[in-house]
C-alpha positions as CSV (number, residue, x, y, z in Angstrom):
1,X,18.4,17.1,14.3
2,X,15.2,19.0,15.1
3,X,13.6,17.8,18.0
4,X,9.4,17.4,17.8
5,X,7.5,19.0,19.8
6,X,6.3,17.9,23.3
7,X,2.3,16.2,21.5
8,X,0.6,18.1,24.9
9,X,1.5,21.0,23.2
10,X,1.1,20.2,19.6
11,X,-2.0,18.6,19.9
12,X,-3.4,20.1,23.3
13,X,-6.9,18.8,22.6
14,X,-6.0,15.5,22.3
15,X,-4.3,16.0,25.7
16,X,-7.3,17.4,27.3
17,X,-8.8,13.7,26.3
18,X,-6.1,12.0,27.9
19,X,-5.8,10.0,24.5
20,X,-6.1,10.1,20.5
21,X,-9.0,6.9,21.2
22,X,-11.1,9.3,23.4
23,X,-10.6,11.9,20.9
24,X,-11.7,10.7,18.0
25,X,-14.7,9.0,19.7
26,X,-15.6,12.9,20.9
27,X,-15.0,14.2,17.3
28,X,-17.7,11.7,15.9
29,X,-20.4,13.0,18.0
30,X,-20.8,9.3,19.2
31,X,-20.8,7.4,16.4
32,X,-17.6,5.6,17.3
33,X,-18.6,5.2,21.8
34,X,-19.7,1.3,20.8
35,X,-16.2,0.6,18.4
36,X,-13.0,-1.0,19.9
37,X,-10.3,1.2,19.7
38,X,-7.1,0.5,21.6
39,X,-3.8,2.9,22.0
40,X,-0.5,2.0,22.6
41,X,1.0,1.8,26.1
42,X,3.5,4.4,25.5
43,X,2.4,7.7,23.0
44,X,-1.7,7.4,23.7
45,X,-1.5,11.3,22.1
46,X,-0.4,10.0,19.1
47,X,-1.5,6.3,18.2
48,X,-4.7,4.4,17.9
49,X,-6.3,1.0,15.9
50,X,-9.6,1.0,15.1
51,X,-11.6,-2.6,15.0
52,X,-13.7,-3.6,11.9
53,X,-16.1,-6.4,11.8
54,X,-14.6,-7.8,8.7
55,X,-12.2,-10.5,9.4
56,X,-9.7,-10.0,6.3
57,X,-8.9,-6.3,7.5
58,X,-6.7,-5.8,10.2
59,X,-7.3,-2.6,12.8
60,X,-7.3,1.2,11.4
61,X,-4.0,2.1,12.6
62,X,-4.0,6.3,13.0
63,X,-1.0,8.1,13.6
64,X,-0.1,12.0,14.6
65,X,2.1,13.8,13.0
66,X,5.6,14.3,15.2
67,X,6.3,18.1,13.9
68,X,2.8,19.4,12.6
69,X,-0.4,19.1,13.6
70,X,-1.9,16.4,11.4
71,X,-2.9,12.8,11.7
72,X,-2.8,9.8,9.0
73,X,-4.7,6.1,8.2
74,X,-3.4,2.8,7.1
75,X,-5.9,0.2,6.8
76,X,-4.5,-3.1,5.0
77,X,-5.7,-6.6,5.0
78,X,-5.2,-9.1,7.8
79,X,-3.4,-12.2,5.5
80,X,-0.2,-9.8,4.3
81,X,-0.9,-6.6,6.0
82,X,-0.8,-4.5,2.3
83,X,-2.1,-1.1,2.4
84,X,-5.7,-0.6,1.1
85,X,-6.1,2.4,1.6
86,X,-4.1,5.7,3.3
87,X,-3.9,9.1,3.6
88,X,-3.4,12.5,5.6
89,X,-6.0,15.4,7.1
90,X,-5.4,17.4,9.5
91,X,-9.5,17.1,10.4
92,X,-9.9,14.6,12.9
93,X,-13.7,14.5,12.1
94,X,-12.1,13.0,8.7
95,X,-10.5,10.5,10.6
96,X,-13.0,9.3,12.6
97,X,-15.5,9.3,10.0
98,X,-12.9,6.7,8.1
99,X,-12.6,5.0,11.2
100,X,-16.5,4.5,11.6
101,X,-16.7,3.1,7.8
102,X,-13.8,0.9,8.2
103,X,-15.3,-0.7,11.0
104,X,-18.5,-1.1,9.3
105,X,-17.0,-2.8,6.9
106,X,-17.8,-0.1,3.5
107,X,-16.8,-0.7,0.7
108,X,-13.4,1.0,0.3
109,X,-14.6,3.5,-2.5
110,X,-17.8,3.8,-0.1
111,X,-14.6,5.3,2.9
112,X,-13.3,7.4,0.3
113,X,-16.9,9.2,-0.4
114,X,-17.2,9.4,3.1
115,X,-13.8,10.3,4.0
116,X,-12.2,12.1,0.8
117,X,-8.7,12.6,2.1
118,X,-8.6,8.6,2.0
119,X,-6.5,7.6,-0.9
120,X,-6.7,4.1,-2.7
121,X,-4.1,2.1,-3.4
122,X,-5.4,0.5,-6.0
123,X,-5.7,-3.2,-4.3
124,X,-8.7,-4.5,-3.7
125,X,-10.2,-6.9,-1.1
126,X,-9.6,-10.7,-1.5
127,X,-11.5,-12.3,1.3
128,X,-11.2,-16.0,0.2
129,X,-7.6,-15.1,-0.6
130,X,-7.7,-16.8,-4.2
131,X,-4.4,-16.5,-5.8
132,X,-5.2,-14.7,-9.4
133,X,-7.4,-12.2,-8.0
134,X,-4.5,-11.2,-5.4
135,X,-2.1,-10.6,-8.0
136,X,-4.4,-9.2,-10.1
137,X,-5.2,-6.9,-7.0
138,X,-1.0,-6.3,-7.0
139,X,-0.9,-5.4,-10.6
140,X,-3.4,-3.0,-10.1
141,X,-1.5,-1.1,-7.1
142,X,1.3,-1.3,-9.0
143,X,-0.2,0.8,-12.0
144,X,-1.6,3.2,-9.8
145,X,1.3,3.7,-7.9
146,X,3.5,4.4,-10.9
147,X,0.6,6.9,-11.7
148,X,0.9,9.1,-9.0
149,X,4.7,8.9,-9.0
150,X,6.2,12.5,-8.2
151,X,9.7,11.6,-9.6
152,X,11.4,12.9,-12.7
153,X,11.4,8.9,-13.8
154,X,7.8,7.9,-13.5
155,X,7.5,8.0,-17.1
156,X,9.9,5.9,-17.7
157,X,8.5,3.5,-14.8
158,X,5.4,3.8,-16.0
159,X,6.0,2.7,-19.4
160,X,7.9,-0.3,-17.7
161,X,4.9,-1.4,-15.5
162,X,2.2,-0.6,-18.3
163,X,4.3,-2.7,-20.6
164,X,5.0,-5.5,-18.5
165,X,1.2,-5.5,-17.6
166,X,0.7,-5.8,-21.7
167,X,2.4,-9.1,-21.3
168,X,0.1,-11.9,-20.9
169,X,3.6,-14.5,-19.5
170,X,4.0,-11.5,-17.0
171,X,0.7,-10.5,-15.9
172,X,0.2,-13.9,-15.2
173,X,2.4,-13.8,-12.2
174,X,2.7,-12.2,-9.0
175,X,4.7,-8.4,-8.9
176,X,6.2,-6.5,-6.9
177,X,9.0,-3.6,-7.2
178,X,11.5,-1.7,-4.9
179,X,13.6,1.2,-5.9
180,X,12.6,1.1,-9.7
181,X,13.0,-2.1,-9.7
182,X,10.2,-4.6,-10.9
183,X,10.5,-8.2,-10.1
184,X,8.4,-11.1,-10.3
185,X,7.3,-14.4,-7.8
186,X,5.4,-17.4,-8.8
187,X,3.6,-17.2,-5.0
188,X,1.8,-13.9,-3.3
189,X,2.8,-12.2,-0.3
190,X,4.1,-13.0,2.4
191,X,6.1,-15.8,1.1
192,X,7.5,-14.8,-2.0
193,X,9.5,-17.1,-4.8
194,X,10.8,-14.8,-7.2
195,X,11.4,-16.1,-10.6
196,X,13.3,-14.7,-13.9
197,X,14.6,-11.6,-14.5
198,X,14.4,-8.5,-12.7
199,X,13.7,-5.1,-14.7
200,X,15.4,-2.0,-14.1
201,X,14.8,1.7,-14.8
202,X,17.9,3.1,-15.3
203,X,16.6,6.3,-16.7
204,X,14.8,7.9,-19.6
205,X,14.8,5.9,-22.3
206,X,16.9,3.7,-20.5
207,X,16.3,-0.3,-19.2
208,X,18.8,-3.1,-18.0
209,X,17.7,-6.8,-16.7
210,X,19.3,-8.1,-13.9
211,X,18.9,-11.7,-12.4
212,X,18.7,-10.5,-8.9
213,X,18.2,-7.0,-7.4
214,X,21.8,-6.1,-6.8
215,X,23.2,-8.1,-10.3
216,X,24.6,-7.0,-13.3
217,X,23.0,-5.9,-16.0
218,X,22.2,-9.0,-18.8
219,X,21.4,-6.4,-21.4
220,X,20.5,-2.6,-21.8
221,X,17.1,-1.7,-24.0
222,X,15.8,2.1,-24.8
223,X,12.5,0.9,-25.0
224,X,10.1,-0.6,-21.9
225,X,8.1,-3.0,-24.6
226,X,11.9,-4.7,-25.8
227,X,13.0,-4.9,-22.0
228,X,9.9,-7.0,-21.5
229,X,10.2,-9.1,-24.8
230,X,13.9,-9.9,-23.5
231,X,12.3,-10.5,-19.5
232,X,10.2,-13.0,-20.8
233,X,12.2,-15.1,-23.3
234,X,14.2,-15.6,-20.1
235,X,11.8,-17.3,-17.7
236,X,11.9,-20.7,-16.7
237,X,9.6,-23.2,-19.2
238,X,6.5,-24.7,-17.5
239,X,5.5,-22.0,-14.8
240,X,2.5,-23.1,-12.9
241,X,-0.2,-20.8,-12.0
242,X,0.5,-18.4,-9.0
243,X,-0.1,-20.2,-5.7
244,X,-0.9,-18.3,-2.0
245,X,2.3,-17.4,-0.2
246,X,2.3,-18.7,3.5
């Protein structure tokens, strides 16, 4: 086990600060002296949240690296804490001018411009929480996740997420996936109800259905379009449209 770094000595700046708060308010040249920032009790070298004035985002969390000098964002919503956007710079005048759009409330392309080390996840903001447009906002993740997959099987999982998209029964309700893996709920996050058959991405050219995560394959398909076909003949009659999970 390699043991990190003492952060007074990795990040000797931030030291001289006394925190990673203070230092990213001196890295912004003052643009962030009238923002609340906290740090946490224990590691101030390392951790800070950064407030926004928007109510449906919760605090910029920023994070140092333990064994390189570097520093990373998460910024997700404030209903089911889902990332919105991310990402990694070992500029702290990146990350603080993130942190001052985030607060401000930008748009989250508008970060990005400002900030281009941010990284979208592909959701978008939901403010009045409305069911459809969050699991349209999941769907859309979910396709640019599989996008930016550095795996030998995001092909594969790609055509499986792209198909079931295609699928107006499926699209219709709420996704979510784990481990290759792609199931599906009839309520958003956080409180899920998952519904039908799961889909599985064995491999190249390779699918199964399962009817939970750990299950037995139903059936084996070499094509992501017939997986779904079979997925869908197999969900319950008379689903309702997808209602907010509490």
């Amino acid at each position: 086990m390699v043991i990190p770094p003492d952060p007074a000595v990795l990040y000797p700046d931030i030291a001289a600060h006394g925190s990673l708060s203070a230092a990213l308010r001196a890295a912004a040249g003052g643009r962030l002296d009238s923002i609340p920032m906290t740090g946490p009790e224990l590691g101030l070298l390392r951790g800070a949240k950064v407030g926004c004035t928007l109510m449906h985002r919760r605090s910029l969390r920023v994070s140092a690296r333990h064994h390189e000098r570097r520093w990373s964002i998460w910024g997700s919503d404030s209903f089911a804490s889902m990332a919105l956007i991310d990402g990694t710079t070992d500029d702290l005048a990146e990350v603080a001018e993130a942190a001052r759009a985030w607060h401000d409330g930008a748009e989250l392309s508008e970060i990005r411009r400002a900030a281009p080390f941010v990284h979208l996840t592909g959701r978008f903001e939901v403010p009045d929480l409305d069911p459809a447009r969050l699991t349209q906002s999941e769907w859309q993740h979910l396709r640019t996740e599989a996008s930016e997959l550095e795996y030998p099987w995001r092909p594969a999982y790609q055509a499986l997420v792209e198909a079931a998209h295609a699928e107006p029964a499926l699209r219709g309700l709420y996704p979510l996936t784990s481990h290759g893996v792609l199931s599906f709920s009839t309520t958003t996050r956080p409180g899920l109800s998952l519904v039908g058959p799961r889909l599985v991405t064995d491999d190249v050219d390779r699918y199964s259905l399962a009817m939970t995560v750990a299950g037995e394959d139903l059936a084996q398909f070499a094509t992501a379009p017939e997986a779904v076909a079979a997925a869908v003949h197999l969900l319950p009659d008379g689903l309702a449209s997808v209602a907010l999970g509490g």
